[in-house]
N, CA and C atoms of all chains as a GROMACS GRO file, in nm:
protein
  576
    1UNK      N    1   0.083  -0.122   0.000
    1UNK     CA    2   0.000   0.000   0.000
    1UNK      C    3   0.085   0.126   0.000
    2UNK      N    4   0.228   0.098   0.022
    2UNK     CA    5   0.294   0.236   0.069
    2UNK      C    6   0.315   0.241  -0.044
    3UNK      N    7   0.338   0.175  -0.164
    3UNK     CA    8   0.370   0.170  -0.304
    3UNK      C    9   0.271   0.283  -0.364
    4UNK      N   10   0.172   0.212  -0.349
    4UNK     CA   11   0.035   0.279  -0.400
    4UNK      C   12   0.040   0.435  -0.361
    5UNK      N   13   0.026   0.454  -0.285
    5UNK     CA   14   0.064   0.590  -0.217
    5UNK      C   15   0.157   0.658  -0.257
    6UNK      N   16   0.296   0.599  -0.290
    6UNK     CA   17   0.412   0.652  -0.351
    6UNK      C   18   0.372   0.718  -0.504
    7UNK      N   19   0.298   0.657  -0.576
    7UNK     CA   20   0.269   0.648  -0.681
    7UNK      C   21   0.158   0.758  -0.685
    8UNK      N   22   0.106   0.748  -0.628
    8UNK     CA   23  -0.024   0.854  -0.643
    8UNK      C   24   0.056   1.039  -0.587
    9UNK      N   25   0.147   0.992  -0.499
    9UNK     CA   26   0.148   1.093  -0.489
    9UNK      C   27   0.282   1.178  -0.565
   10UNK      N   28   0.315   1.092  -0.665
   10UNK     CA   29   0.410   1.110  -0.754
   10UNK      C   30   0.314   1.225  -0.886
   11UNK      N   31   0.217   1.136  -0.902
   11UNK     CA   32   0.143   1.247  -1.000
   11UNK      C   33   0.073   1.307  -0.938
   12UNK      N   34  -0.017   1.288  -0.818
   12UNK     CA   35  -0.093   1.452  -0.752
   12UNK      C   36  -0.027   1.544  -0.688
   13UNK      N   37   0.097   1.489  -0.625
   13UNK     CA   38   0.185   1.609  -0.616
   13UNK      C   39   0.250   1.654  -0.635
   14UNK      N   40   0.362   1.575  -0.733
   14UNK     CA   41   0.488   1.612  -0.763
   14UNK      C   42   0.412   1.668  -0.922
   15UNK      N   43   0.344   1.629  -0.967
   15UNK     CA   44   0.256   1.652  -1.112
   15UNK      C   45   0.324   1.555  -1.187
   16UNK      N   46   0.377   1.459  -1.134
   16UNK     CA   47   0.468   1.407  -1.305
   16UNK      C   48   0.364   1.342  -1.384
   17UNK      N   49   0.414   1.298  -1.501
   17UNK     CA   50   0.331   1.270  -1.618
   17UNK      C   51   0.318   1.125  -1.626
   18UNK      N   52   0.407   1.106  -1.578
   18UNK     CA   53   0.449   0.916  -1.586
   18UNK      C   54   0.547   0.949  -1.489
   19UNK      N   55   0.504   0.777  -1.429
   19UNK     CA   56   0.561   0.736  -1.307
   19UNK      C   57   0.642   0.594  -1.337
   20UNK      N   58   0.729   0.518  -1.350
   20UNK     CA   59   0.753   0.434  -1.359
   20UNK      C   60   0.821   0.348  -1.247
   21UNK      N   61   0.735   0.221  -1.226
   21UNK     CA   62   0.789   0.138  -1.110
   21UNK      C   63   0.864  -0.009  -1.168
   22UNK      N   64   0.977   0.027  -1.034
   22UNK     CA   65   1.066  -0.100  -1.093
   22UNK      C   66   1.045  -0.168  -1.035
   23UNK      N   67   1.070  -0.332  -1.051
   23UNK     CA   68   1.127  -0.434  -0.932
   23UNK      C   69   1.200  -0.569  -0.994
   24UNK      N   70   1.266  -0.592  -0.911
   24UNK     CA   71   1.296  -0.776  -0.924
   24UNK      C   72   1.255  -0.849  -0.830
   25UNK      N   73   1.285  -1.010  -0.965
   25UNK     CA   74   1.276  -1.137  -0.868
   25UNK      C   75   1.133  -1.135  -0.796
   26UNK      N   76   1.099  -1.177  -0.653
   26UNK     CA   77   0.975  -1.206  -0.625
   26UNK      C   78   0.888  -1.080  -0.608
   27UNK      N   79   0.945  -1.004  -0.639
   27UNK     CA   80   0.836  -0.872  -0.578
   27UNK      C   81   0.778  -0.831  -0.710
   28UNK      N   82   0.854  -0.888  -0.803
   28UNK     CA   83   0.748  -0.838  -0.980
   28UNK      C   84   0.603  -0.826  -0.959
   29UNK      N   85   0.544  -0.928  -0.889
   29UNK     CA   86   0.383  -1.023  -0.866
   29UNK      C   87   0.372  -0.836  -0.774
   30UNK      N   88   0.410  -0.790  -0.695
   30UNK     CA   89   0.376  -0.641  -0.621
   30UNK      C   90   0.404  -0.539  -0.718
   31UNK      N   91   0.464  -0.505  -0.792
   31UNK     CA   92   0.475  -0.434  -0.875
   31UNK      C   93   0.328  -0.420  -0.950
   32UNK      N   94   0.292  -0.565  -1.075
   32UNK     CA   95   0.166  -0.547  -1.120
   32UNK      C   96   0.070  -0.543  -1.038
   33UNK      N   97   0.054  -0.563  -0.911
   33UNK     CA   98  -0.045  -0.533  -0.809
   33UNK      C   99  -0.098  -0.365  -0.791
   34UNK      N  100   0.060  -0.324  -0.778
   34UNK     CA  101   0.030  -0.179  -0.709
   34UNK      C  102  -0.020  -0.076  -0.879
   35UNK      N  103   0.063  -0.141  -0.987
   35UNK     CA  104   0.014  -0.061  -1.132
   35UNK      C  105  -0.149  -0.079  -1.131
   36UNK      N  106  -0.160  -0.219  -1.099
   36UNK     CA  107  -0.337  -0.292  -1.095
   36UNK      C  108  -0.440  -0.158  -1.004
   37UNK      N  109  -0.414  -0.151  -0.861
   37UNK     CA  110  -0.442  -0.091  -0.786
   37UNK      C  111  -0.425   0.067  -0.812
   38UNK      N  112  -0.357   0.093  -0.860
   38UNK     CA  113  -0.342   0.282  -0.900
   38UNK      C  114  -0.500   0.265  -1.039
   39UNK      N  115  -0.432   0.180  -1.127
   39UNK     CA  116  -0.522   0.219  -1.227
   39UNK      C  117  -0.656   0.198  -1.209
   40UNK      N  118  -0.713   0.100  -1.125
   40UNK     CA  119  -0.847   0.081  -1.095
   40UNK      C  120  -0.882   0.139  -0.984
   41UNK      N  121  -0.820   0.179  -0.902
   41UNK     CA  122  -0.906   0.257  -0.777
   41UNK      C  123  -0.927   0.386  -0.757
   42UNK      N  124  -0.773   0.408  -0.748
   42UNK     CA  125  -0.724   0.587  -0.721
   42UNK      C  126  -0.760   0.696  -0.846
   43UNK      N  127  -0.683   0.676  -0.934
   43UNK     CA  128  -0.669   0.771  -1.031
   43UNK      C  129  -0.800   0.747  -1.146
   44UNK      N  130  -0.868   0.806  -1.223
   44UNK     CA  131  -0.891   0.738  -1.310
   44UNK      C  132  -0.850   0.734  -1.416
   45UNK      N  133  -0.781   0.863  -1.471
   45UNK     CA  134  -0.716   0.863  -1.565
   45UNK      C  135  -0.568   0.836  -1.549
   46UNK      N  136  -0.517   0.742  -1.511
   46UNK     CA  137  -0.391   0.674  -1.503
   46UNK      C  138  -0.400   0.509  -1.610
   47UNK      N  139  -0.325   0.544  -1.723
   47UNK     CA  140  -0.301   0.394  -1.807
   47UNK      C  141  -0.184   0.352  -1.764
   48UNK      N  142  -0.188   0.210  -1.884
   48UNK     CA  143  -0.051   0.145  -1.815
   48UNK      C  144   0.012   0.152  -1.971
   49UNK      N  145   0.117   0.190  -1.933
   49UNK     CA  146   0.218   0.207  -2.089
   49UNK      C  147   0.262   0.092  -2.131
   50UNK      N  148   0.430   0.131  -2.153
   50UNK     CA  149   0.538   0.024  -2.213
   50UNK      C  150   0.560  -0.070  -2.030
   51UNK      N  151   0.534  -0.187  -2.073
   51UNK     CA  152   0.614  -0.263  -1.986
   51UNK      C  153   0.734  -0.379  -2.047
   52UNK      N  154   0.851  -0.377  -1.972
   52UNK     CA  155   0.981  -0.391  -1.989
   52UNK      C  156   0.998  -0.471  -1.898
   53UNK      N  157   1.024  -0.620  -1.968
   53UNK     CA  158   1.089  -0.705  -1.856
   53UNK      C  159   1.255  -0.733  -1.918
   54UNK      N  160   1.339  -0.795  -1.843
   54UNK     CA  161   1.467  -0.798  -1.836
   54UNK      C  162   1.541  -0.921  -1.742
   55UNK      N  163   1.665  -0.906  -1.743
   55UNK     CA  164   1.720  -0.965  -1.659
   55UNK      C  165   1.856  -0.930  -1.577
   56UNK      N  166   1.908  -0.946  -1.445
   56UNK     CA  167   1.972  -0.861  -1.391
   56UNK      C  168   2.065  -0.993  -1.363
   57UNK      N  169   2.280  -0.991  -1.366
   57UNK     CA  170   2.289  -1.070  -1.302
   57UNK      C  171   2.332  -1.020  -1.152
   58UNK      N  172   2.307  -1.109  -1.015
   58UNK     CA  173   2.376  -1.083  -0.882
   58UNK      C  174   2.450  -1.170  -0.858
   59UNK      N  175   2.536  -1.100  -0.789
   59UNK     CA  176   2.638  -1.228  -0.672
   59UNK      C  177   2.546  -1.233  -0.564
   60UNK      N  178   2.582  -1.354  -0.551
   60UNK     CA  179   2.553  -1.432  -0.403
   60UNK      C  180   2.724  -1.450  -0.372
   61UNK      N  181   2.728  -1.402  -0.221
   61UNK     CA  182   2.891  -1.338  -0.157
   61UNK      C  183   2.865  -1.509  -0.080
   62UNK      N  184   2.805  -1.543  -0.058
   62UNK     CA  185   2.805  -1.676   0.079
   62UNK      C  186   2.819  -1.771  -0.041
   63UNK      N  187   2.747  -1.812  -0.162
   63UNK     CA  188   2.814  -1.933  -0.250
   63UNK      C  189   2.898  -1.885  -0.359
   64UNK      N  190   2.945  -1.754  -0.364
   64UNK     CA  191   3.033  -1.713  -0.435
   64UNK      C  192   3.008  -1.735  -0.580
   65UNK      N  193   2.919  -1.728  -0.609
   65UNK     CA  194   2.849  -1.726  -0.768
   65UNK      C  195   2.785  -1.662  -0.768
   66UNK      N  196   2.732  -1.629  -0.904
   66UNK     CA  197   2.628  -1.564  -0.958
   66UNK      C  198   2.517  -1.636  -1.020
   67UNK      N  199   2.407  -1.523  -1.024
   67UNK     CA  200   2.259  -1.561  -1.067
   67UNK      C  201   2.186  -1.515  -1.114
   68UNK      N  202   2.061  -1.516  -1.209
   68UNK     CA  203   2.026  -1.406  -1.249
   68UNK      C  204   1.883  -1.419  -1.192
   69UNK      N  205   1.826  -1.252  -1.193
   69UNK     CA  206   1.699  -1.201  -1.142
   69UNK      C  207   1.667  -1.147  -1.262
   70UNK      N  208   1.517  -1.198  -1.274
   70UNK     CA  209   1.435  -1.115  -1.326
   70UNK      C  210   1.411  -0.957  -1.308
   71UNK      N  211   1.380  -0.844  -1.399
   71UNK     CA  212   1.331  -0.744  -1.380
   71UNK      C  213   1.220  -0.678  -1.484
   72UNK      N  214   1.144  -0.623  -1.427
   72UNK     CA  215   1.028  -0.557  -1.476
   72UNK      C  216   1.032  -0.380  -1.490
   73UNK      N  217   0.988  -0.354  -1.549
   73UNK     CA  218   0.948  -0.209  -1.553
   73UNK      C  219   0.837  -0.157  -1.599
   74UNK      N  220   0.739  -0.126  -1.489
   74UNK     CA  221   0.621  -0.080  -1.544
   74UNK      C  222   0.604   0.089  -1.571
   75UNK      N  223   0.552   0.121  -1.698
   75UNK     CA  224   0.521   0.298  -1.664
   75UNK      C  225   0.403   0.351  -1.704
   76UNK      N  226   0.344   0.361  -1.583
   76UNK     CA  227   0.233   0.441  -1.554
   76UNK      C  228   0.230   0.579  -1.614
   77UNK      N  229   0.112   0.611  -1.681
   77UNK     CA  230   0.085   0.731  -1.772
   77UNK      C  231  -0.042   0.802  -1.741
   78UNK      N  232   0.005   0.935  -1.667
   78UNK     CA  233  -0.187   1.006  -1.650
   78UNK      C  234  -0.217   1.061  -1.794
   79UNK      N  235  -0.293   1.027  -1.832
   79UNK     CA  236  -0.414   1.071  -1.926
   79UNK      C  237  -0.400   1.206  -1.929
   80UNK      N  238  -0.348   1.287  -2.002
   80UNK     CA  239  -0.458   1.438  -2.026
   80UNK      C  240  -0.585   1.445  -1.972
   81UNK      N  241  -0.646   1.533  -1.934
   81UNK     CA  242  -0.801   1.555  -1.982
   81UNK      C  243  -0.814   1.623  -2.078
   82UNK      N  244  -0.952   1.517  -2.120
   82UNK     CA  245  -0.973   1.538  -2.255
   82UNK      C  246  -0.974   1.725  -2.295
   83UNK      N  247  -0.970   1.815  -2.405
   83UNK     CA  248  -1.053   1.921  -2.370
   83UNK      C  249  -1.163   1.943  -2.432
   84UNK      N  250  -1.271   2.028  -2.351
   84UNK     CA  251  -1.356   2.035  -2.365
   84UNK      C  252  -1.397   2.056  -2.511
   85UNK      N  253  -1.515   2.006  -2.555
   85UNK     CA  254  -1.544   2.042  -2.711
   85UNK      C  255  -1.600   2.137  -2.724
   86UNK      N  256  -1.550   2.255  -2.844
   86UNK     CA  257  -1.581   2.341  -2.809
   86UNK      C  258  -1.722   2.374  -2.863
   87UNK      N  259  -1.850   2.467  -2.824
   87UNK     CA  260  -1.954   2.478  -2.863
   87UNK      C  261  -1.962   2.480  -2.987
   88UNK      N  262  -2.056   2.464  -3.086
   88UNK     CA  263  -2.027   2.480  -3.177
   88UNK      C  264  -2.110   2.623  -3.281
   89UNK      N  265  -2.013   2.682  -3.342
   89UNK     CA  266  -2.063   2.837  -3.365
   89UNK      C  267  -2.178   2.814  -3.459
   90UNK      N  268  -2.267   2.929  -3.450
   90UNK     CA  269  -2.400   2.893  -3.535
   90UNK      C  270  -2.324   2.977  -3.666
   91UNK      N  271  -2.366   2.910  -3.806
   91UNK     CA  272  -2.302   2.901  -3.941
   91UNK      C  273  -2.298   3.057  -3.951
   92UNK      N  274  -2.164   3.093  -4.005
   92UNK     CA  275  -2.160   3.239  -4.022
   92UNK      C  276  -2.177   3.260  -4.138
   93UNK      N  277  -2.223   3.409  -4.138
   93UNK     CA  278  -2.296   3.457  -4.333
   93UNK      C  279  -2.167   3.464  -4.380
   94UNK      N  280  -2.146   3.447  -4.500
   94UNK     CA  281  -2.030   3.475  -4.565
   94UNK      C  282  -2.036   3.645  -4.612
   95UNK      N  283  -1.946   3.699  -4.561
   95UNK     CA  284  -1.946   3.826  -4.600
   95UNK      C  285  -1.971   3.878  -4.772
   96UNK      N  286  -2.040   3.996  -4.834
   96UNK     CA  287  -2.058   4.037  -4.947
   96UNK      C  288  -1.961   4.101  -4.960
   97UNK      N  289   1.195  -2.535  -1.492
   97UNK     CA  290   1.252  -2.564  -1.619
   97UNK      C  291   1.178  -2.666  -1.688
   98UNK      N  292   1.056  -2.646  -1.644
   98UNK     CA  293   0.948  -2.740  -1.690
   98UNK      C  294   0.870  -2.668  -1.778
   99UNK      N  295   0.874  -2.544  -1.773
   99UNK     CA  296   0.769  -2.432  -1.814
   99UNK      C  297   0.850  -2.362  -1.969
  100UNK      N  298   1.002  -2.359  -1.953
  100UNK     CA  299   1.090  -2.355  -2.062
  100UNK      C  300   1.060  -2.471  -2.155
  101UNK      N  301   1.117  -2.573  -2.086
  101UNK     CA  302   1.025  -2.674  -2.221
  101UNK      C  303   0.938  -2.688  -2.300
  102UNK      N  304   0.835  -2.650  -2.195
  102UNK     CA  305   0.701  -2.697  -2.246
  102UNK      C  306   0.704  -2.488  -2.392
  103UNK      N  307   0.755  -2.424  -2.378
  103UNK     CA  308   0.760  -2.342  -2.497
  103UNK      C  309   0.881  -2.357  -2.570
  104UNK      N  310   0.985  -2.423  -2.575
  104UNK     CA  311   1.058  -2.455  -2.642
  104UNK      C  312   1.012  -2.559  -2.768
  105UNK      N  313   0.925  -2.675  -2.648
  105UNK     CA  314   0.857  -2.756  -2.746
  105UNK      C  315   0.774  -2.651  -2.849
  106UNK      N  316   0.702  -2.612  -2.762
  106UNK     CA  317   0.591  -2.519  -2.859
  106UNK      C  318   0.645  -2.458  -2.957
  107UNK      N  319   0.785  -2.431  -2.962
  107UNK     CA  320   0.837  -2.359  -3.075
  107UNK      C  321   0.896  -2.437  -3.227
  108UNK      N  322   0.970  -2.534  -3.122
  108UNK     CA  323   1.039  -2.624  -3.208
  108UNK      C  324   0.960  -2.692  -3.294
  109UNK      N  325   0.908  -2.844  -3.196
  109UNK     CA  326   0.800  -2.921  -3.199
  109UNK      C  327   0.698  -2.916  -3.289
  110UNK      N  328   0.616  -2.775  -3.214
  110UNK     CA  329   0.471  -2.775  -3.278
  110UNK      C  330   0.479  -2.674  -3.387
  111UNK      N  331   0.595  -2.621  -3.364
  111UNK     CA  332   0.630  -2.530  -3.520
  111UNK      C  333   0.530  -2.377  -3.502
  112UNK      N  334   0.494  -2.383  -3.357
  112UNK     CA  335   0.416  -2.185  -3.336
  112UNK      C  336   0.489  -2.112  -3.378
  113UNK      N  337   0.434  -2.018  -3.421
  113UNK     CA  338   0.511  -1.872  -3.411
  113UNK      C  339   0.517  -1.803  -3.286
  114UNK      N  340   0.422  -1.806  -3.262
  114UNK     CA  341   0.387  -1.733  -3.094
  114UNK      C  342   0.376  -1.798  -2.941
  115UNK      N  343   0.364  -1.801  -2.878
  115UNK     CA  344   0.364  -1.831  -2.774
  115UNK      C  345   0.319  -1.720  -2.682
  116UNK      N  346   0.216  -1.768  -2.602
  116UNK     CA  347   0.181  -1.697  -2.454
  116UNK      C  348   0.191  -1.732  -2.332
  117UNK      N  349   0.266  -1.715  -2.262
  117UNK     CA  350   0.275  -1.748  -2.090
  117UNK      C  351   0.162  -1.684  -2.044
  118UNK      N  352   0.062  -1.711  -1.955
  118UNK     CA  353  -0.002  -1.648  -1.924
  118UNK      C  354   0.059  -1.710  -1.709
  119UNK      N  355  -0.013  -1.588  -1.643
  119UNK     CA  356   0.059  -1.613  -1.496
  119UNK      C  357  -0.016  -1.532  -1.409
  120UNK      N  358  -0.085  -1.548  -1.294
  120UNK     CA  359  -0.201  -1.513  -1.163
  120UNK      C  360  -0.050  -1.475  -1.056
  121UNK      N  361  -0.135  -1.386  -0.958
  121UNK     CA  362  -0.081  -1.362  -0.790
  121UNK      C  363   0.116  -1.422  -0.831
  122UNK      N  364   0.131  -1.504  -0.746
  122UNK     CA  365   0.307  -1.500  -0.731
  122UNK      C  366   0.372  -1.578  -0.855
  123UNK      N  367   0.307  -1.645  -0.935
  123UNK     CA  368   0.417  -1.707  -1.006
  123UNK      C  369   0.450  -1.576  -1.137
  124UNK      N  370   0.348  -1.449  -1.145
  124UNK     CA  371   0.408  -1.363  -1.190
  124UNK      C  372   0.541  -1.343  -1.245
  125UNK      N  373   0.630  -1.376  -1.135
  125UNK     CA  374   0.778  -1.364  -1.146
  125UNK      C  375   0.814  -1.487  -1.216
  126UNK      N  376   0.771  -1.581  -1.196
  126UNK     CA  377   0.825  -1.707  -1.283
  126UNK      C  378   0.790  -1.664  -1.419
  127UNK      N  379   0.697  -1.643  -1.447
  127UNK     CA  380   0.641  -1.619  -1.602
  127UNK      C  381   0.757  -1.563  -1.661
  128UNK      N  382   0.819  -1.414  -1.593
  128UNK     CA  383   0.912  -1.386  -1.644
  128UNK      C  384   1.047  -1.442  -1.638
  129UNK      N  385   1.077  -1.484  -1.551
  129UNK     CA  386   1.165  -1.638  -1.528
  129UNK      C  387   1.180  -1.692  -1.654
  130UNK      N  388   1.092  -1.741  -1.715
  130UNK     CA  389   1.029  -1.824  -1.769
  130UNK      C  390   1.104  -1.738  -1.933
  131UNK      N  391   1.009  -1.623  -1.980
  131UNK     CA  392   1.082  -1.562  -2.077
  131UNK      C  393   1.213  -1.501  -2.086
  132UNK      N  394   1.241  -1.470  -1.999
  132UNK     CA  395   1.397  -1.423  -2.001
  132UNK      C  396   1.451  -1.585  -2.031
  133UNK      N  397   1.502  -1.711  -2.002
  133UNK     CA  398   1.546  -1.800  -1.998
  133UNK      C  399   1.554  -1.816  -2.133
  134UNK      N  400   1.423  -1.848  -2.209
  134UNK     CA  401   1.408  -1.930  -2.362
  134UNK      C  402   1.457  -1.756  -2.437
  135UNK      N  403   1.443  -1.668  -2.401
  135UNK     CA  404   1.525  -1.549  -2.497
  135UNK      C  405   1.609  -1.534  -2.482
  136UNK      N  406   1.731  -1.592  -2.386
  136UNK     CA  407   1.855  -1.569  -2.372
  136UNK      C  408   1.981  -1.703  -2.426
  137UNK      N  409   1.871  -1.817  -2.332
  137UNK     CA  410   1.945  -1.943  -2.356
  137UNK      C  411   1.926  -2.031  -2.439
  138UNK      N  412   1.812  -2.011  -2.516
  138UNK     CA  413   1.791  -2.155  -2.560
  138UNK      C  414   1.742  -2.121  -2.744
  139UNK      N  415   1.700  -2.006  -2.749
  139UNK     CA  416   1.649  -1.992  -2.928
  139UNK      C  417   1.713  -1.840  -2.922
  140UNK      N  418   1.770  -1.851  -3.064
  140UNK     CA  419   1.820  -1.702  -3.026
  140UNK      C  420   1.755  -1.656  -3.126
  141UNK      N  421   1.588  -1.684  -3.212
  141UNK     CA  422   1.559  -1.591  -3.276
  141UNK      C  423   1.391  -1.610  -3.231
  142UNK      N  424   1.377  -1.593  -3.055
  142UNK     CA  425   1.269  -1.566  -2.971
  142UNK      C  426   1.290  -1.411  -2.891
  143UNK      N  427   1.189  -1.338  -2.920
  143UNK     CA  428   1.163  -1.203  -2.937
  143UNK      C  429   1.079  -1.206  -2.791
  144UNK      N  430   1.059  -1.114  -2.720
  144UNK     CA  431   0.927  -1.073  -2.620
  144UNK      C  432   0.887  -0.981  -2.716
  145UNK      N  433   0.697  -1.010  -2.702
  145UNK     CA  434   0.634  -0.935  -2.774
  145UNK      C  435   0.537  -0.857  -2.718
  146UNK      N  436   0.405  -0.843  -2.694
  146UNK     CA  437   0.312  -0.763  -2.611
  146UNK      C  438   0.291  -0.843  -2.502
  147UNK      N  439   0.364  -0.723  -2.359
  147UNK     CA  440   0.314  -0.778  -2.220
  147UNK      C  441   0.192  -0.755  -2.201
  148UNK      N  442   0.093  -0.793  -2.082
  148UNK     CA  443  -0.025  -0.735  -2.093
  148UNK      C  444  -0.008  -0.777  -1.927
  149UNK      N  445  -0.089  -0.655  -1.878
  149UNK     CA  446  -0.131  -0.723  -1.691
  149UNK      C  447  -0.247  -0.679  -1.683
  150UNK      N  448  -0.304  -0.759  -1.625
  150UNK     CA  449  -0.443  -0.699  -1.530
  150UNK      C  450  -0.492  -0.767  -1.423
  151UNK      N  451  -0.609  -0.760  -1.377
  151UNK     CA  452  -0.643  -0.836  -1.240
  151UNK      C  453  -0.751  -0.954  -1.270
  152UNK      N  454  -0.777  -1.022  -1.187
  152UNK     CA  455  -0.906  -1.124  -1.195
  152UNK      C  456  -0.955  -1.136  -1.035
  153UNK      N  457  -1.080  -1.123  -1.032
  153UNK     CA  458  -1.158  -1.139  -0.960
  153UNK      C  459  -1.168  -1.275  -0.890
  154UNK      N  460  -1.084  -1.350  -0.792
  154UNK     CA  461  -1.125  -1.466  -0.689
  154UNK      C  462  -1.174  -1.482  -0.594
  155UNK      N  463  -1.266  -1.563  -0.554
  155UNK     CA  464  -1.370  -1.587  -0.444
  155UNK      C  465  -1.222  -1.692  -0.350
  156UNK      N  466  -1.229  -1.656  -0.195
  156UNK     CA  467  -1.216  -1.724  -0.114
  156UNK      C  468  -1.287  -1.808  -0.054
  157UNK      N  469  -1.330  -1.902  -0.032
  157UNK     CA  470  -1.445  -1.969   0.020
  157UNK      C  471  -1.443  -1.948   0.176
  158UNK      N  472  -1.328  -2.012   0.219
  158UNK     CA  473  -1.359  -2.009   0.347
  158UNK      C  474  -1.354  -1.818   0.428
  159UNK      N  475  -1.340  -1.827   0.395
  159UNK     CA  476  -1.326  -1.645   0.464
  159UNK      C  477  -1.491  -1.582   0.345
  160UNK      N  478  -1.547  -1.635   0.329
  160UNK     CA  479  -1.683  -1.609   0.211
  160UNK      C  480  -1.614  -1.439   0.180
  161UNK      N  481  -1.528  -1.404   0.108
  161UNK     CA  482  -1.501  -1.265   0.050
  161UNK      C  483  -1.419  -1.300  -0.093
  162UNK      N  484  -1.419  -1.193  -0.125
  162UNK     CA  485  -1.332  -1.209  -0.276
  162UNK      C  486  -1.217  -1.112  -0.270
  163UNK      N  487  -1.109  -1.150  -0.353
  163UNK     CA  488  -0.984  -1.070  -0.370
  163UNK      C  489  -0.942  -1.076  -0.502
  164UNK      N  490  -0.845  -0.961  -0.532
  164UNK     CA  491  -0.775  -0.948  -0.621
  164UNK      C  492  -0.673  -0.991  -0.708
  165UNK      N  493  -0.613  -1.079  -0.789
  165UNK     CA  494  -0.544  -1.146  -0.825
  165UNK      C  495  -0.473  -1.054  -0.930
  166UNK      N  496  -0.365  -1.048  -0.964
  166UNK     CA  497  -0.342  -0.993  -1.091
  166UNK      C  498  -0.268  -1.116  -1.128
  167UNK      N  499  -0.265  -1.044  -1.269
  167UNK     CA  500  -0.259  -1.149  -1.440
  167UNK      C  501  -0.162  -1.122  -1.503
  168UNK      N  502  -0.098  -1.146  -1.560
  168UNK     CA  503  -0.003  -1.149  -1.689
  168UNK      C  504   0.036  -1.240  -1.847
  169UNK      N  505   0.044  -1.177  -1.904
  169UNK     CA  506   0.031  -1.240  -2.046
  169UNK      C  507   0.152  -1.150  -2.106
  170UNK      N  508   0.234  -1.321  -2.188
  170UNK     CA  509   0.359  -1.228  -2.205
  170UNK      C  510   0.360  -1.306  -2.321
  171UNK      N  511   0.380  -1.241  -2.444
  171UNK     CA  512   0.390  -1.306  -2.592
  171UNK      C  513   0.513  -1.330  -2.623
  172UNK      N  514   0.553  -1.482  -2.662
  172UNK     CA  515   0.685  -1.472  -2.690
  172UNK      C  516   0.693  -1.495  -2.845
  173UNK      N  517   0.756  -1.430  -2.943
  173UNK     CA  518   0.760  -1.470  -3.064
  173UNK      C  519   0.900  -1.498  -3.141
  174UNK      N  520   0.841  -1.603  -3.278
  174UNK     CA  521   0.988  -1.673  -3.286
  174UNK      C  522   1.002  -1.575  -3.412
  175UNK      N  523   1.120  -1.494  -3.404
  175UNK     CA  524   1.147  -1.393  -3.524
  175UNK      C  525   1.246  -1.488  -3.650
  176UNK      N  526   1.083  -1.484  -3.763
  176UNK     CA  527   1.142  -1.564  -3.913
  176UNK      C  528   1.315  -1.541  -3.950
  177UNK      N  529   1.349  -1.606  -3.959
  177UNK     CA  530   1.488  -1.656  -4.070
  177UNK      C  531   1.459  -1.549  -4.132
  178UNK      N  532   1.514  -1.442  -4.165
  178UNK     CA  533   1.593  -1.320  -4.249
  178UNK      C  534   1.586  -1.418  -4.377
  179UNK      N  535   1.497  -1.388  -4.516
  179UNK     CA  536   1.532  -1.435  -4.662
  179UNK      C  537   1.698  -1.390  -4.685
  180UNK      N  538   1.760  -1.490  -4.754
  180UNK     CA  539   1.884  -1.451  -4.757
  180UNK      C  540   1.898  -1.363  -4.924
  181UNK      N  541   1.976  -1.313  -4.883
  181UNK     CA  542   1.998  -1.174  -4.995
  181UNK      C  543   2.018  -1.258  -5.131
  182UNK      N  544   2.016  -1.201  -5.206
  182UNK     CA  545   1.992  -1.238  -5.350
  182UNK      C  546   2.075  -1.241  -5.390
  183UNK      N  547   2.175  -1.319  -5.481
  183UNK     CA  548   2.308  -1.305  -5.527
  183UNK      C  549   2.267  -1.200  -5.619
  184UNK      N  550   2.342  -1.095  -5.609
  184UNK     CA  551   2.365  -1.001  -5.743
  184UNK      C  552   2.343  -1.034  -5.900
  185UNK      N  553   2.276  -1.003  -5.937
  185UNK     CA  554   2.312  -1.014  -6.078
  185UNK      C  555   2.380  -0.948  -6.146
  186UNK      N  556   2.476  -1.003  -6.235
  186UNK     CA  557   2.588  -0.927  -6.326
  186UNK      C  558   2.500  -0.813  -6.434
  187UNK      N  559   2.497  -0.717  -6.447
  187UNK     CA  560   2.426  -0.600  -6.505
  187UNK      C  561   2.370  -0.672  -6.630
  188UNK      N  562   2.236  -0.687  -6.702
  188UNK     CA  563   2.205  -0.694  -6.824
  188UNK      C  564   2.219  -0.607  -6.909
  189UNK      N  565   2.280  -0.672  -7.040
  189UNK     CA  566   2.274  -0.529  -7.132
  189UNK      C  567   2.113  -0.567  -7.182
  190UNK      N  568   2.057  -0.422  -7.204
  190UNK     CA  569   1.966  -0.389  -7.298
  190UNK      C  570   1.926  -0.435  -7.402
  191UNK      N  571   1.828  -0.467  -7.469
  191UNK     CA  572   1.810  -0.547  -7.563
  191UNK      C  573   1.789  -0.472  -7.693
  192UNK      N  574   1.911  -0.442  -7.784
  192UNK     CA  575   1.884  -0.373  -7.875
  192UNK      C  576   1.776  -0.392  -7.993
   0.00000   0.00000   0.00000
């Protein structure tokens, strides 16, 4: 939830336009949770853009090898509002 | 490395072009597990193509409430053999 929050208050207060959240390995499954959760609850005009998966390698220092992690990148996009349409002018005479 | 197979087969085997992992709540991360592996190690002309996430609606029984699940769908595609270039042809003369 602190995610969620992070996120929301990335575009209501900071204004940004897009927000993009990272993660690896087991927390990917929280990542599409919290994109899930912004776009259906909070915001309404928040889509979900380009998502970017990858792969990262780490050491492990205790078996002295390496491994690789998954990574994701999701980026969240607020919508414009639409603008308004404008009335529409009643037909003008064409000048003589 | 059961889940690599089983789209490796799908590639090789059954001769797809495409392939979809689809993946709920935690194995999320495997899914991508899953594509990073066969795009790195095993076909080197398998592409990631359109991710997609969203949620699904699950009933708990014993707790009688429902929760949120999110989804993923990750297209893997096998990018065609490049036609190989055309041997040159030696210039025609014109046909007088």
């Amino acid at each position: 939830m602190n995610y969620v929050l992070a996120v929301v208050t990335g575009f209501n207060v900071s204004g940004a336009e897009e927000v993009i959240l990272k993660a690896r390995g087991r927390a990917l499954s929280r990542a599409v949770d919290v994109a899930e959760v912004v776009r259906r609850r909070f915001l309404g005009g928040v889509e979900i853009g380009k998502i970017e998966i990858g792969s990262e390698e780490i050491r492990i220092e205790e078996e002295n090898r390496t491994t690789n992690v998954s990574t994701m990148e999701i980026t969240l996009t607020r919508s414009k509002p639409k603008p308004k349409a404008k009335p529409k002018r009643s037909q003008q005479r064409k000048k003589k």
